[in-house]
N, C-alpha and C positions, 0 to 999 in steps of 0.2 A: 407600015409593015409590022404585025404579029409579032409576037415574040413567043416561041415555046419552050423556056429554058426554065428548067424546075426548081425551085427555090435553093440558095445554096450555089447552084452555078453560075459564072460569070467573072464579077468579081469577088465573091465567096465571101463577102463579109457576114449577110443571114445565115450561111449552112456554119460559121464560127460563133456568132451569138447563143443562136442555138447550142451549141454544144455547149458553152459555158454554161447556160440555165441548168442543163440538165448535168453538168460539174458539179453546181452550187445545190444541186434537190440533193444529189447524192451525197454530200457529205453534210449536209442540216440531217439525210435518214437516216445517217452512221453514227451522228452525236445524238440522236435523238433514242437510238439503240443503246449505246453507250451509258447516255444517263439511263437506262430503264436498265439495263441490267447491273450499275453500279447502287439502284435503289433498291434492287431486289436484294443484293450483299448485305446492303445496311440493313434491312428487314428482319433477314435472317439472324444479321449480328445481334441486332436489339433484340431478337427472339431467344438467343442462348446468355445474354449479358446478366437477366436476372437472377440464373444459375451458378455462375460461376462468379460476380462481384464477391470482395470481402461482407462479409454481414459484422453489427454490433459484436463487439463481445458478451456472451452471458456472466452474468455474476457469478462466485465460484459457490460452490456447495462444501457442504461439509464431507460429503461422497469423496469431493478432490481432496479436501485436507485429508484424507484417508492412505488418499493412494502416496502422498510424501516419505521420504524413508523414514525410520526411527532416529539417527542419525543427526535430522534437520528438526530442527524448533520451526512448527508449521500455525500461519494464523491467518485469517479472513478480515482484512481491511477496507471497508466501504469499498465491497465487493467485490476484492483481490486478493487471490492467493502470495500469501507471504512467506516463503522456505530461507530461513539462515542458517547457517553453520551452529552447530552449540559454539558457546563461546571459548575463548582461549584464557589460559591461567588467569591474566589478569581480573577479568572479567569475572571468573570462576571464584577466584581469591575472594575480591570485593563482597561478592552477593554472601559466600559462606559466613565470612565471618561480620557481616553484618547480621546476619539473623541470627547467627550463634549469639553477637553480645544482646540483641532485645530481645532472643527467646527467652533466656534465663527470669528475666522480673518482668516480663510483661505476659508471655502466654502461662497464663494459670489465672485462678478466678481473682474475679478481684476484693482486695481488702484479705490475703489470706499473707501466710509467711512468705517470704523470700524476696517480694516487689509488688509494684504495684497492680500490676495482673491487670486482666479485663478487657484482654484481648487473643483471638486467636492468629497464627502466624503463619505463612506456609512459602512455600520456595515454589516457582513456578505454578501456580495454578493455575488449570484452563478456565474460562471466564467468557459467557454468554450471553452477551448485552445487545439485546437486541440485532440481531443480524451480523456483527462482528464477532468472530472466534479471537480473544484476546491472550497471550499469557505472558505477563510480566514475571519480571525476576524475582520479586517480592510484595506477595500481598498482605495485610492483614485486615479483620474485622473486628470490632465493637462486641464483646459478648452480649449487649443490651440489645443488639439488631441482629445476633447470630447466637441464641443462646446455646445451642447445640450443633456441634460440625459435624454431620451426618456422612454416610459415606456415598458419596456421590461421583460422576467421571468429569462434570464441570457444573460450574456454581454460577447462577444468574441474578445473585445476589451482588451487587453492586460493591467490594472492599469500600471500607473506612480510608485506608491508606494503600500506595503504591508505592513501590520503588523499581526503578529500572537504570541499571547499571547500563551503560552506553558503551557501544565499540563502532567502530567504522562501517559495520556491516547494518547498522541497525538505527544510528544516531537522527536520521532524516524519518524514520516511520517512529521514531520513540517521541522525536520533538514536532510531529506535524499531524499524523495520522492519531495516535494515540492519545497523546497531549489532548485533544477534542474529545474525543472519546472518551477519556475518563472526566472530562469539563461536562459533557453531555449526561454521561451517568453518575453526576453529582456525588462524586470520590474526592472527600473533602482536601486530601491531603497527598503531596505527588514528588516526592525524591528523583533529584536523576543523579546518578555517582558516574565521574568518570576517573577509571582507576588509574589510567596513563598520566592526564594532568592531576591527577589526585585533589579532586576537587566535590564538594557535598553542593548540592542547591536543593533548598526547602521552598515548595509553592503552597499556599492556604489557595482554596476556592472561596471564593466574595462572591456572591451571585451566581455570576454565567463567565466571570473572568479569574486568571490564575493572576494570583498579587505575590510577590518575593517574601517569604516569611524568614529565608537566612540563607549566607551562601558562607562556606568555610569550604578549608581546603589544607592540604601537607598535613603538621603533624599539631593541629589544633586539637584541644579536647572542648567539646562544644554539647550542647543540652539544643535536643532542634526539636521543632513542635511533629507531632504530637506527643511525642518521646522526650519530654522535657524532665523529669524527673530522675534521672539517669543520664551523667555523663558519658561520651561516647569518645572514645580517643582513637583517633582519625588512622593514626599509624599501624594500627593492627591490622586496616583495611588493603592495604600497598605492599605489593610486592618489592624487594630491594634492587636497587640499579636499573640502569636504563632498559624499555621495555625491545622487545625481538621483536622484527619486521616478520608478519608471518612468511 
């Protein structure tokens, strides 16, 4: 006897298989929609990403040192803007009356009255060495190598001598960034004074290395290169009593 029963009736296990297949198509076309439209997000994202990522920093210009206030001591350090505060007394003190006592016998010609001359002297000059905007607290030059100080807004002439009086604000670019800097532009000779600890340290350049030429400190009077000709008594440098927390 025939059977006319259409797939699916009876006992209904074909008409349930069936439906599960076409379960499982339907949700393989849902994830298959899913990632296509989760790849078209990421398309897009990667399309606006190169826009909006951080970029390199650029090196500063001298345009930027411009815009700094007058206010701030502004300088370009292997190609960073560097803004400090001027300095505070201490600092102030030191630097004055150290060029007060070697202007007297040392800036003026040399072999004339009063010292031994043959150098010119200056307090903060700006200083243009190759790509770095520099200005230490005290420079000076060789009249041999500078026989005229012409009147110029910054000198690309390399100082004989530096000095840079040290504060907190200043002490890691005077002893890291600069310190090379002036080793690179063959600045033979390189002071760092800290007026707090009241301390002098003399470096000579030997080569491409700084070597200790003398360290003194308090209330020594001391003969430091290249100013050896002239005693220099440390106590005039120091302000009296303990220094103020700014």
């Amino acid at each position: 006897m025939s059977s006319s029963r259409e797939p699916g009736e009876g006992t209904g296990h074909d008409g349930q298989g069936e439906q599960e297949v076409r379960d499982e198509d339907s949700v393989r076309e849902a994830d298959v929609d899913d990632d296509q439209a989760l790849l078209e997000r990421h398309e897009a994202m990667n399309a606006i990403l190169p826009n909006v990522a951080p970029r390199p920093k650029r090196p500063a210009t001298y345009e930027d040192l411009k815009l700094v206030p007058d206010h701030m001591v502004a300088e370009i350090l292997d190609g960073e803007l560097i803004a400090t505060p001027r300095p505070a007394s201490p600092h102030a003190r030191a630097a004055s009356i150290l060029l007060t006592d070697l202007v007297g016998p040392f800036d003026r010609d040399k072999g004339g009255p009063g010292g031994p001359g043959g150098w010119w002297l200056l307090a903060e000059p700006e200083l243009h060495l190759h790509g770095d905007v520099v200005v230490p607290d005290v420079a000076g030059w060789r009249r041999e190598r500078m026989p005229v100080m012409r009147s110029v807004p910054a000198f690309e002439l390399p100082p004989d001598w530096i000095c840079e009086v040290l504060s907190p604000r200043t002490v890691r670019h005077d002893r890291r960034q600069k310190m090379r800097i002036y080793a690179r532009e063959r600045v033979t000779y390189l002071w760092f004074v800290e007026p707090v600890e009241r301390t002098l340290e003399v470096y000579r350049l030997e080569g491409t290395r700084w070597t200790t030429a003398g360290a003194f400190g308090d209330d020594e009077k001391v003969r430091a290169e290249p100013f050896g000709e002239i005693e220099l008594d440390l106590t005039r440098w120091w302000l009296a009593g303990p220094p103020i927390e700014p």
